[in-house]
Structure formats: structure tokens, C-alpha cells
C-alpha positions, 0 to 999 in steps of 0.5 A: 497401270503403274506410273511408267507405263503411263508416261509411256503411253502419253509420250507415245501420244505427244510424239504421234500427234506432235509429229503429225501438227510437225508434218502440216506445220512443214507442209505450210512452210516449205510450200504453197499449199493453204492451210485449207488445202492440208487440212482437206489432205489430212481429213482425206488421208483419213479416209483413205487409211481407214478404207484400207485397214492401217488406221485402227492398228495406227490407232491402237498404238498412237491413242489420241495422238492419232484419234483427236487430229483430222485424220481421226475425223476423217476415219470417223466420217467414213466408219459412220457413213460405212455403218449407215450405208450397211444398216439404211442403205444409200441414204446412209452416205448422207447421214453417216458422217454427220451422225458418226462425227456429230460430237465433234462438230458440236464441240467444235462449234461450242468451243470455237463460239466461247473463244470468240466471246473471249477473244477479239479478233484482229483483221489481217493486213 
């Protein structure tokens, strides 16, 4: 790959996953809705983009601007628990999203333990 077709692929990434963190960002500003409730919405619009066949091509071409926010996460959990319940059966929709998502969770909970070490959080008043 030469250098401009690789500039291109990162602004491609920026621009996808900026937007995305641009659109909760609006969403927490301009209504009543608690950063919670978008980040349930983003993992759920994952879910319900995968169950209908857009994510993978939105995947394609955004890269990790697509695959690394929440709603990768929630394609990740639903492409784990459909794998699972077509190799285990049901007790796939148990295990599924756990085993799919399992790297992220774990890095998630590594990461966010190491920052607390670092950082002193303050109570908000």
C-alpha cells in the first residue's frame, strides 16, 4: 500500500468513528437521554445492524471507526451468540456473547483497573 492510500484509509477511520462519538456526543447535549441509555442504544443498533446484513459492508469500509465503538461490540455479541446457538444449541445464547466479546471485556477491565491506579477520581457535587 503506498502512503496516500493509507492516509486515506485513516481519515476513512477518524471521520466514521469521530462522527459516531459526534453523534452520542449530540444526543447527550440536545436531550435527556444519560450517557447509559446511549451507550445501551449504540450496543443495541449494533445488534439490530448486524441481524440485518448492513454492518459487515459498513464494517469494510469504515474499519476501526466502525469495529472498535460500541456498535462493534454489539455486532460482536450477536455474531458470537449466533455462532454458538448454530454449533451448542440454546445454551449458545448464553455463552456466545461472553466467548465472542471476551477479549474486549478483558481489556476493558485491565485498562480501566490501570487508570484507576493512576488517576484519582473526584466525587461529583
Amino acid at each position: 500500500m503506498d502512503f496516500l492510500s493509507i492516509l486515506t484509509e485513516y481519515l476513512i477511520v477518524f471521520a466514521i468513528g469521530g462522527a459516531l462519538c459526534v453523534i452520542a456526543q449530540i444526543l447527550i447535549d440536545k436531550t435527556k437521554l444519560t450517557p447509559a441509555r446511549i451507550l445501551v442504544a449504540y450496543v443495541t443498533a449494533g445488534v439490530i445492524l448486524g441481524a440485518v446484513g448492513v454492518y459487515e459492508p459498513f464494517a469494510e469500509f469504515a474499519g476501526a471507526g466502525a469495529t472498535t465503538p460500541l456498535l462493534g461490540f454489539g455486532n460482536t455479541i450477536a455474531k458470537g451468540v449466533r455462532e454458538e446457538v448454530d454449533g451448542r444449541g440454546l445454551i449458545g445464547a448464553l455463552t456466545g456473547g461472553l466467548t465472542a466479546a471476551s477479549a474486549g471485556i478483558a481489556a476493558a477491565m485491565v485498562f480501566g483497573y490501570l487508570a484507576a491506579l493512576v488517576f484519582s477520581g473526584k466525587r461529583k457535587k
